[in-house]
C-alpha positions in Angstrom: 31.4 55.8 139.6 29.1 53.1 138.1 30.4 52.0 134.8 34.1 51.9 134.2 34.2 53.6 130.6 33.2 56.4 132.8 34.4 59.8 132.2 36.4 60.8 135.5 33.9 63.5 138.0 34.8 66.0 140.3 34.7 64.2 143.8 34.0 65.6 147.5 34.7 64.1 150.4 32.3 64.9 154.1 33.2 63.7 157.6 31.0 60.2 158.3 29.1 61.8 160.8 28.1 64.9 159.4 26.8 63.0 156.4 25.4 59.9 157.6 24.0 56.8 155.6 22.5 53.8 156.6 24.8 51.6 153.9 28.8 52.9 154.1 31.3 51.9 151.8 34.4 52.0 153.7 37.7 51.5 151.1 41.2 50.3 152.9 44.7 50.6 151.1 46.8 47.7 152.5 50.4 46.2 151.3 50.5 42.7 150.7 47.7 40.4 150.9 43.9 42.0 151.5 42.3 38.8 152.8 45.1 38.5 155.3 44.3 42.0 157.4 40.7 41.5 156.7 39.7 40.2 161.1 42.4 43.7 161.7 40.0 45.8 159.5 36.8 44.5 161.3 38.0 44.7 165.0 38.8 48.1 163.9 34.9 48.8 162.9 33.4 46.7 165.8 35.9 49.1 168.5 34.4 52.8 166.4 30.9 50.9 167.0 30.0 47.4 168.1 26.7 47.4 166.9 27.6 47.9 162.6 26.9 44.9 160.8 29.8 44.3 158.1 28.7 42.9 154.9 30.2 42.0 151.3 33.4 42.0 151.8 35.4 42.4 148.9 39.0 43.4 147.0 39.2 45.7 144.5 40.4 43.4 142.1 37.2 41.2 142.8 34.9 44.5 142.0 36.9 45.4 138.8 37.0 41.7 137.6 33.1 41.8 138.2 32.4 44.9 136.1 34.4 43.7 133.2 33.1 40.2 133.3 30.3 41.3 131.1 32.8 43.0 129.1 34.8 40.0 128.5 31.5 37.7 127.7 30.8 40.4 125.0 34.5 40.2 123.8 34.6 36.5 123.6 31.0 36.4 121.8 32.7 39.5 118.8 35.3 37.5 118.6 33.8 33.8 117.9 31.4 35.5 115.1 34.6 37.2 113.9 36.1 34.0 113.6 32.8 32.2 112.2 32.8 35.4 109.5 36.6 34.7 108.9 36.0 31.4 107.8 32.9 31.9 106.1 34.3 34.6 104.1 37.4 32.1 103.0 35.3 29.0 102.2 33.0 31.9 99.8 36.3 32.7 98.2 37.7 29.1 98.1 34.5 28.5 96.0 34.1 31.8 93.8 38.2 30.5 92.8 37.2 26.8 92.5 34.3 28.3 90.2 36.3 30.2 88.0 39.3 28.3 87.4 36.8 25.2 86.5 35.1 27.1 83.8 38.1 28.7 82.5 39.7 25.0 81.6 39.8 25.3 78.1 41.9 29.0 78.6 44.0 27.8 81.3 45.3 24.6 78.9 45.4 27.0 75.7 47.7 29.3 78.0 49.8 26.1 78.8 50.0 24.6 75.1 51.7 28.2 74.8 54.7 27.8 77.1 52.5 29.7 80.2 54.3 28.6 83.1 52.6 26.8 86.2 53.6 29.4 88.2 52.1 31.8 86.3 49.2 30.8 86.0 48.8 29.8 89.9 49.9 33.2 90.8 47.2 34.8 88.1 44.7 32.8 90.2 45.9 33.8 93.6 46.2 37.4 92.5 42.8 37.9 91.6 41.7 36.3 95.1 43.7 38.6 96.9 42.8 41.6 94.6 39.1 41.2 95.6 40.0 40.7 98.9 42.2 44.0 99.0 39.0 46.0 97.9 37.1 44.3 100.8 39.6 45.5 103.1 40.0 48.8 101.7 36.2 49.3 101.5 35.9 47.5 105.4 39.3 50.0 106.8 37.3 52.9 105.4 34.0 51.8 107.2 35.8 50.9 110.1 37.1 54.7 110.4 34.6 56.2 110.1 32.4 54.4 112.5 35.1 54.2 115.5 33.9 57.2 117.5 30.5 55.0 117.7 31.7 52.3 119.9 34.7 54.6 121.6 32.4 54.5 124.7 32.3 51.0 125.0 36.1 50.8 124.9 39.0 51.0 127.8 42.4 50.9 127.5 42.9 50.9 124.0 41.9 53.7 121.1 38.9 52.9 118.6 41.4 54.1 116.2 44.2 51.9 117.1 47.1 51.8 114.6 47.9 47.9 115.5 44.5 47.3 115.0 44.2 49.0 111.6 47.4 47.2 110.7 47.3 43.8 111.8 43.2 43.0 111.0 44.0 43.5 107.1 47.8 42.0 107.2 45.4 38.6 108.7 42.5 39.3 106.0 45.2 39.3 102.7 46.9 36.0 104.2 43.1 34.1 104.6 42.6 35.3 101.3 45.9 34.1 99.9 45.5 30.6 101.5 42.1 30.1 100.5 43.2 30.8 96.7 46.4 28.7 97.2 44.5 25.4 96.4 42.4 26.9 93.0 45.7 27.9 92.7 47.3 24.5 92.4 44.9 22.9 90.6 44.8 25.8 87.9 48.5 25.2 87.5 48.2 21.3 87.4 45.9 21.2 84.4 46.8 18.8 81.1 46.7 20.7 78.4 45.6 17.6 76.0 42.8 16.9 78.5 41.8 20.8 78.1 41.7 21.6 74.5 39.6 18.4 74.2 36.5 19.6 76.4 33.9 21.8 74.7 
C-alpha cells in the first residue's frame, strides 16, 4: 500500500529468506506503549543477525499521521477559501439588499403611509435575500451531486454523498443569508414615511 484512499489488494506473504531484500520492513504488534519495547525489539534483530543496521524507526500512528498530513493541509486550505467565499458571498448580498431597499424609498414610505407594518416590510426584505439565496443552494446541492463521484477518491472515512453534509452546508448558507438581510431589513422597516414621499 502507498496511498491511503487505496482500494484494499490481495496480499502474499514469503519466508525472509527465501525472498530476500536488501531494505526489510519489519511490523511489530505490541500492547501498551511502542517506544517503551523499542531496545527489546532491536536486541531481538541484533541476536537473528548482529551485523543488520536498524534504521527509521517509527509507530504506526507516526506513518498514518504522515500520510494524511498533506491531507489535512489541503483540508485546512478548502476550508479557509470556503470561509473567505462564505463571507464574500454575504457582504455581495448585504449590498445587492442595501441597494435595493435604498432605491425603493419612495415604495417602502408609500407602503407605510398605508398602515404596512414594520415587520412586514423587514420580513419582505429578508425574504427576498433568502429566496435568492435558496436558488443558489438548490442550484449548488444539485451541482454538488452530481459531481461527488469526482472527488470520492480523494476521500476516507466519510461518503462524497454524505447526508449531514447535504443537510448541514445549506441549513448554514440560508442562516448567512438571513443575517446578512437582517440589517437592509431594519433599516427598510425604520423609514419615515414624511421623509420618503418627499424625495423624488
Amino acid at each position: 500500500y502507498y496511498d491511503i484512499g487505496e482500494e484494499p489488494q490481495a496480499q502474499t506473504y514469503h519466508a525472509f529468506l527465501q525472498d530476500f531484500r536488501p531494505q526489510t520492513t519489519f511490523v511489530v504488534a505490541m500492547a501498551g506503549d511502542p517506544m517503551a519495547f523499542l531496545s527489546r525489539v532491536q536486541q531481538v534483530i541484533r541476536n537473528y543477525d548482529p551485523n543488520m543496521a536498524i534504521s527509521n524507526i517509527r509507530t504506526l500512528d507516526d506513518v498514518v499521521a504522515r500520510e494524511l498530513g498533506q491531507f489535512r493541509v489541503m483540508a485546512i486550505l478548502v476550508a479557509l477559501f470556503g470561509v473567505l467565499a462564505l463571507f464574500l458571498s454575504a457582504v455581495g448580498l448585504y449590498g445587492v439588499q442595501s441597494f435595493l431597499v435604498a432605491r425603493r424609498t419612495r415604495e417602502i414610505g408609500i407602503r407605510m403611509a398605508m398602515g404596512a407594518l414594520e415587520r412586514q416590510l423587514a420580513g419582505a426584505v429578508m425574504g427576498r435575500g433568502v429566496a435568492l439565496a435558496a436558488v443558489g443552494v438548490v442550484l449548488g446541492l444539485v451541482a454538488a451531486y452530481a459531481s461527488a463521484q469526482f472527488i470520492q477518491s480523494l476521500l476516507f472515512g466519510v461518503e462524497a454523498r454524505d447526508p449531514l453534509t447535504f443537510v448541514t452546508v445549506p441549513v448554514v448558507l440560508l442562516c448567512v443569508a438571513a443575517a446578512a438581510s437582517l440589517i437592509p431589513a431594519v433599516r427598510a422597516s425604520r423609514v419615515d414615511p414624511v421623509e420618503a414621499l418627499r424625495e423624488e
